[in-house]
N, C-alpha and C positions, 0 to 999 in steps of 0.2 A: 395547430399542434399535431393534428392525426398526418399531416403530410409531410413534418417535421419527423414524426415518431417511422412511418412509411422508409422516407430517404435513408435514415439514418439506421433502420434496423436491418435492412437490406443491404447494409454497408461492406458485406463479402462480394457484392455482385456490384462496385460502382463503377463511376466514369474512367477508373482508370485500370481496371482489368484488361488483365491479356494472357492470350489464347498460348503463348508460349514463351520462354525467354528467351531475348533477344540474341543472337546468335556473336555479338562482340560481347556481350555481357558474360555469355557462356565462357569464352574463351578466356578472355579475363579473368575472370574467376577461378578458372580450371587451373590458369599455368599459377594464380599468387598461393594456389592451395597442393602443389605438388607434392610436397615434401610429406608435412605430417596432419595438416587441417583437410578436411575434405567439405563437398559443396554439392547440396540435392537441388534440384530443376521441378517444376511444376510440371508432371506426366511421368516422373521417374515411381517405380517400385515402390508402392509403402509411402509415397510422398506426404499425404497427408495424416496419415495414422503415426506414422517416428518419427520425420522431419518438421512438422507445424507443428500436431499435437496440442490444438487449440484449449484453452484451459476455458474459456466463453463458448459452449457449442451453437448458443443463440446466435453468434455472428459467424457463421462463415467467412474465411478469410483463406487469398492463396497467393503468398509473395509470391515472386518473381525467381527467389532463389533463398534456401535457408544455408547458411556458412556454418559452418565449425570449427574456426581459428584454434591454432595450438597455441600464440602467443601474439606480443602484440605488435608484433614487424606485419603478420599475416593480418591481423587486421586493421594496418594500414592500411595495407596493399589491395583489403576487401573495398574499404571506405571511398577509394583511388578507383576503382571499376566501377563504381554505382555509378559516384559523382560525375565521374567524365563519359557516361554512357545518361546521360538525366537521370539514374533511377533516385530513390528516397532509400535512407537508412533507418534502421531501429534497431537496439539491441536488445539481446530477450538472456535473462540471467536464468531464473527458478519459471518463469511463463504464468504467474499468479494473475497477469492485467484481466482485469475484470471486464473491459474492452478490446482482448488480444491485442493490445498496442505494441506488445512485444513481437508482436508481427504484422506493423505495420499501422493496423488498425481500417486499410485497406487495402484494396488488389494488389500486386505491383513493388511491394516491397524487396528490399535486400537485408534480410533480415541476418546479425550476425548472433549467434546461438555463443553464449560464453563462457559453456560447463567446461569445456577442457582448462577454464584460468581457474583453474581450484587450487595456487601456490599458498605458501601458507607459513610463518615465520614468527619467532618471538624475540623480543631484546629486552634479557632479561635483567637489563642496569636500567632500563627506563620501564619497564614492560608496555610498550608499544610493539603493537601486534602489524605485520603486513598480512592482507588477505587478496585473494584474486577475489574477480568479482562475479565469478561464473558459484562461487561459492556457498552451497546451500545453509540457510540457519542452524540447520541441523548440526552440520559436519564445523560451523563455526564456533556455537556453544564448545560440542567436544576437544575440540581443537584451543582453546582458551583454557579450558578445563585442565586438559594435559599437561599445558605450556605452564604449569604453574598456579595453576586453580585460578584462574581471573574471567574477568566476566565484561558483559559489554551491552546496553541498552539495545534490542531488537524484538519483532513481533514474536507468539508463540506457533506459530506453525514451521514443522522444521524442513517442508519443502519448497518452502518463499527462497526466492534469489537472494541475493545479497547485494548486488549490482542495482537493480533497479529499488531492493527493499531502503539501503543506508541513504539513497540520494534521493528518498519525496519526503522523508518525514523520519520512517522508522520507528512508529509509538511500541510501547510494550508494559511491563509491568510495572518495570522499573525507572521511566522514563520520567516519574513523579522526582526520584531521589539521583538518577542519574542523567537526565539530560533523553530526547531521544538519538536515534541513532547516528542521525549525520554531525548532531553535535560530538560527539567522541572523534569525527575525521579531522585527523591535522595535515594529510596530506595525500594528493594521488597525483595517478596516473592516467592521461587521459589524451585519445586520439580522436582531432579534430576535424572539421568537414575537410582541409585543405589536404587530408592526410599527416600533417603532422603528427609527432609523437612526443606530450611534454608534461611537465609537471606543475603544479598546481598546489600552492597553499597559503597565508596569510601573508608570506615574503615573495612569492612568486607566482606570475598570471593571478592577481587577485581577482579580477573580476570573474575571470575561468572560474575560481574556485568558488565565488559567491552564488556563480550560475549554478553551480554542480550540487553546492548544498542544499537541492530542493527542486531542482528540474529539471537536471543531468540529461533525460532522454532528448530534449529538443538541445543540445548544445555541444554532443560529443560522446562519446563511448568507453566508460570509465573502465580500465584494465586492472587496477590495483590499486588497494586501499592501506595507507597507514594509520591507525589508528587507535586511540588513548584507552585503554583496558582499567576496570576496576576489579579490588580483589570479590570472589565470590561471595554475595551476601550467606550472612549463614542462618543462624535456624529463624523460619519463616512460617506462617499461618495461614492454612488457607482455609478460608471460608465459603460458607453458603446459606442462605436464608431464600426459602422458595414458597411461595403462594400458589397452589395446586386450583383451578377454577377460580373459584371467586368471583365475586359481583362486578360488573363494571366499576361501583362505587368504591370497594375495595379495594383492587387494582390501582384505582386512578390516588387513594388514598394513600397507599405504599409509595407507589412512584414520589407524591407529594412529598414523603418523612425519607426518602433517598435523597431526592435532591437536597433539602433543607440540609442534609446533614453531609455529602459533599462539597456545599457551598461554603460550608464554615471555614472561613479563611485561618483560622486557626488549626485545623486537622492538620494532621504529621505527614510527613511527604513519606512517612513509610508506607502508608496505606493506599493500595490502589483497587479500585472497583466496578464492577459492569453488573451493570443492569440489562437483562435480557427479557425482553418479553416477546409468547409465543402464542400459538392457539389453546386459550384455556389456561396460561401458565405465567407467571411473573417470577425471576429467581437473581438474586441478587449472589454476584458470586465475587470474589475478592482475593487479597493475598495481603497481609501485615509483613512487612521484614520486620520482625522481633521475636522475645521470647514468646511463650505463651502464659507466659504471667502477665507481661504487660499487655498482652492482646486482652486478655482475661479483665484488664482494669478499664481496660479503652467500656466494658458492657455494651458490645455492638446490639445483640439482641436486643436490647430495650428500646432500641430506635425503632423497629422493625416489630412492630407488636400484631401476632397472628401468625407469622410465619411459622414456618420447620426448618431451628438452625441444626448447623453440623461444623465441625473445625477438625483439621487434620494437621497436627505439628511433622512439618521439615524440618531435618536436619541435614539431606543430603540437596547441592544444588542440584544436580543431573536427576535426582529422583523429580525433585519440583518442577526443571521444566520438561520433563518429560507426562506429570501430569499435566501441567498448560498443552501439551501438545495433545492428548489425549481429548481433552474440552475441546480444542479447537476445531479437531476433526471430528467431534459428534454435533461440533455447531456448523462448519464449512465445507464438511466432507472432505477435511482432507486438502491432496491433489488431486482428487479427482475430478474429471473434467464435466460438465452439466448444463443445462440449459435456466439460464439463469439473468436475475435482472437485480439492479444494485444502486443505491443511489446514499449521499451523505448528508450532513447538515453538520449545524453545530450552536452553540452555547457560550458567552461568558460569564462571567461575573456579574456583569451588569446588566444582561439582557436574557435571562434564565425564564423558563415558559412562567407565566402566571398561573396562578390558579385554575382561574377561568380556563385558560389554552388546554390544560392538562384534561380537562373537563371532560373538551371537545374532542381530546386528541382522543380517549377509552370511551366516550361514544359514536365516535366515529368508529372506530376497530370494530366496536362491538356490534354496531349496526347495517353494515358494507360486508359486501361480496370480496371477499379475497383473491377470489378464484383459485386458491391451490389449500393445502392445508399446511403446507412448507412454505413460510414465511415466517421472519424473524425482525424483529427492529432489537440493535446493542447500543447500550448507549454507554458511554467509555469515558468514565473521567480521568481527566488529566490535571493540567495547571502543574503544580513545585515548582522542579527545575526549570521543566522547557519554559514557563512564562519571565523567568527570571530575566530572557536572554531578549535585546530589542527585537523588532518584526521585522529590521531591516538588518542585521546582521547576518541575515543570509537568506537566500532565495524563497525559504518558506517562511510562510509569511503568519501563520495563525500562533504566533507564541500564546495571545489572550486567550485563545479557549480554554477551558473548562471543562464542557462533556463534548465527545464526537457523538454522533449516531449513525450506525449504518443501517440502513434497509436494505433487504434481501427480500425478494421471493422467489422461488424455484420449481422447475415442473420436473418432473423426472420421466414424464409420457412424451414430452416433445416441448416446439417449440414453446417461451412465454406468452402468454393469453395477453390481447388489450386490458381482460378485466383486471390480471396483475398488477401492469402497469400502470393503469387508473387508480387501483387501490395506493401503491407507493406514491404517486402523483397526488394522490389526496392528504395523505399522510403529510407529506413534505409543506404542502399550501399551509397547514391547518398553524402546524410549529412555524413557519417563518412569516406567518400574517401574509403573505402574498409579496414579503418585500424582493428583488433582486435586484441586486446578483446577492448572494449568501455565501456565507463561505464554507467550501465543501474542502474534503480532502484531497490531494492528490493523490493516494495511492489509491483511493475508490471511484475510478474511473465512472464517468455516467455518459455515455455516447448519445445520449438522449436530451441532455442540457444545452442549450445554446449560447451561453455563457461562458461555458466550461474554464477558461484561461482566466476570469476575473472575477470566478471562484476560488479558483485551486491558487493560484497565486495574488489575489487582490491588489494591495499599494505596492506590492513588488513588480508587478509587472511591468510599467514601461521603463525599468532598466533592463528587467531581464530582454524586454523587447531589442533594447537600445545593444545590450551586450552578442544579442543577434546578431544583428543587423554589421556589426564589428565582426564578427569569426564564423558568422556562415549566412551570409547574405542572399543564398542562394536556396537555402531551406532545404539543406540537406537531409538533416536530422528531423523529422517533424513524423508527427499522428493525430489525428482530427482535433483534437483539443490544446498542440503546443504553443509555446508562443511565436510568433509571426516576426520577423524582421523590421524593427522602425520602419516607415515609411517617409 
């Protein structure tokens, strides 16, 4: 494993680094970006500080060339220069990949940067929304907002892409009552290794579009999204119930009377909740879409006995997620960029930790070296709508979950510590009994896993493989974990 953890964390300095880009690459590039997209070089000014801008500082990473397409003729034309010079493609929307896979993921990339596609449109007989996919969460919320007060399943951080966020998953609050994000896409636009430029939806290129619902990065380069809007939920609850220290036994006792009480298959798909635990700290925090009478009847508190609750009634959406985004960045810091290590897991219905697990899992925490004091595990329930929907209806494949969890630890002096990644590595063993592969998320990158493609995508995978191996048999599109072209 340590030479597993070695190759892979070193993965800015691998076999396929180079000293400079290639000089037909250059060329290429330069003349399909004359007009209004421009094109940075590994040794130019500021290359790595404005043009990468790695959001993982744990890995160092240095394309080959970062692009800035103004639309999506140009990044054809970008697609067109890699391909036929061998380089690999990735596109990087908001640059959240917790593996910089948005640049690559290693040396050597053609990375096409997609902020300048920030188009943006509503039709207001259908309200079906178009968005570019360079388009931040942020600027999407408001822009739905505007168009008519409507709304649309996505995470709470408002400087996540939108390009890479709608196409692995897209969980968020509302994803219990609305589906998550890539469910609301009924149609895009999408430029393929061969250069093509075409569109994609349940009457057109369906396989295209089955790929894109859930793995987009390894299959092509999504330009624009159409997509099914709801009206804004309206007044909303948000809550908190937080355990300040506490015993190990305590802890592991709360955690116990959370899950029991998420697992109730009878719970209202208004209610969505996470469970955070820290150094010293257990806080369960939440969001009811309802009034606050019927939040008042649901008597969350009683489930939760010992805590310090608190409730905040919304009635403005923009107020609400602009507190989500507030949380977000005092849990993730934000955009900001960090030296950092990140791993997933997950939970159904039917296979929910025992007892016993939860045991081990708060005396492990409580008895192991962390090596940092920034370190967080979330655990994120889901299920409503997304499980409604088959595991094969579209590329992602986890409809059955229940709760995610992410694990984080972070240094903020420098690189991540082995002892980190041992602590998340023990953590991980303890919940999944040892079994793999498990199924992790795909938007929570782990460049550390070996598995990674039969995780993030499980029974889906040998079509997506098979849908490959059809439209870029050549692996154009790829970063250390996509899927691989049939064989």
């Amino acid at each position: 494993m340590a030479s597993l953890r070695n190759l892979l964390w070193t993965i800015g300095v691998a076999s396929v680094a180079v000293a400079s880009s290639d000089d037909k690459l250059k060329s290429c590039l330069q003349y399909a970006l004359t007009d209004s997209g421009r094109v940075a070089f590994s040794g130019d000014f500021l290359y790595q500080s404005t043009a990468v801008n790695a959001y993982n500082l744990n890995i160092p990473i240095t394309p080959a060339a970062v692009t800035f397409p103004t639309s999506s003729q140009q990044v054809s034309a970008i697609v067109k220069c890699a391909a036929d010079n061998g380089y690999h493609v990735q596109p990087k929307s908001g640059g959240h990949s917790y593996g910089n896979y948005g640049l690559g993921g290693v040396d050597g990339a053609v990375v096409v940067d997609l902020k300048n596609l920030n188009q943006f449109s509503m039709d207001s007989t259908n309200w079906e929304a178009t968005i570019g996919s360079g388009t931040l969460l942020g600027d999407v919320t408001q822009r739905l907002h505007d168009a008519g007060g409507r709304a649309m399943s996505h995470g709470t951080c408002p400087q996540v892409g939108s390009g890479g966020h709608f196409t692995i998953g897209g969980l968020g609050p509302t994803s219990r009552q609305f589906g998550a994000a890539l469910d609301h896409i009924l149609e895009v636009e999408v430029v393929l290794a061969n250069s093509s430029i075409v569109r994609a939806s349940d009457t057109q290129n369906q396989d295209i579009f089955w790929a894109i619902k859930g793995a987009a990065s390894g299959f092509g380069i999504v330009t624009e999204y159409k997509v099914r809007t709801e009206p804004e939920p309206g007044t909303a609850v948000k809550y908190e119930y937080s355990l300040k220290v506490g015993t190990t036994e305590q802890r592991a006792s709360l955690f116990k009377q959370w899950q029991a009480y998420v697992s109730d298959p009878d719970l209202t798909w208004k209610m969505a909740s996470t469970l955070t635990l820290a150094e010293d700290s257990l806080i369960i925090t939440g969001t009811f879409f309802g009034t606050e009478e019927e939040y008042k009847a649901l008597d969350i508190g009683s489930q939760f006995p010992g805590t310090n609750g608190s409730a905040i009634v919304f009635e403005d959406w923009l107020g609400l997620v602009a507190d989500w985004a507030e949380e977000a960045f005092l849990e993730l810091g934000g955009g900001v960029p960090a030296h950092f290590y990140s791993k997933s897991n997950s939970w159904t219905a039917k296979n929910l930790m025992s007892e016993a697990t939860i045991d081990k899992l708060f005396e492990y925490i409580d008895s192991t070296d962390q090596g940092t004091l920034i370190w967080f595990l979330l655990f994120d329930f889901q299920g409503g709508y997304t499980s409604t929907i088959a595991s094969d209806a579209t590329a992602y494949a986890h409809r059955d979950v229940l709760i995610w969890l992410q694990l984080y630890t972070i240094n903020l002096l420098g690189p991540v510590s082995e002892t980190q990644i041992d602590f998340l590595e023990g953590v991980n063993k303890i919940v999944t009994n040892y079994e793999v592969p498990f199924a992790a998320y795909p938007g929570y990158v782990d460049p550390l896993m070996p598995n990674g493609a039969e995780a993030y995508w499980g029974s889906n995978l040998p079509r997506l493989r098979q849908i490959k191996e059809e439209i870029d048999p050549d692996n154009v599109f790829r970063n250390p974990q996509s899927p691989t072209p049939a064989e």
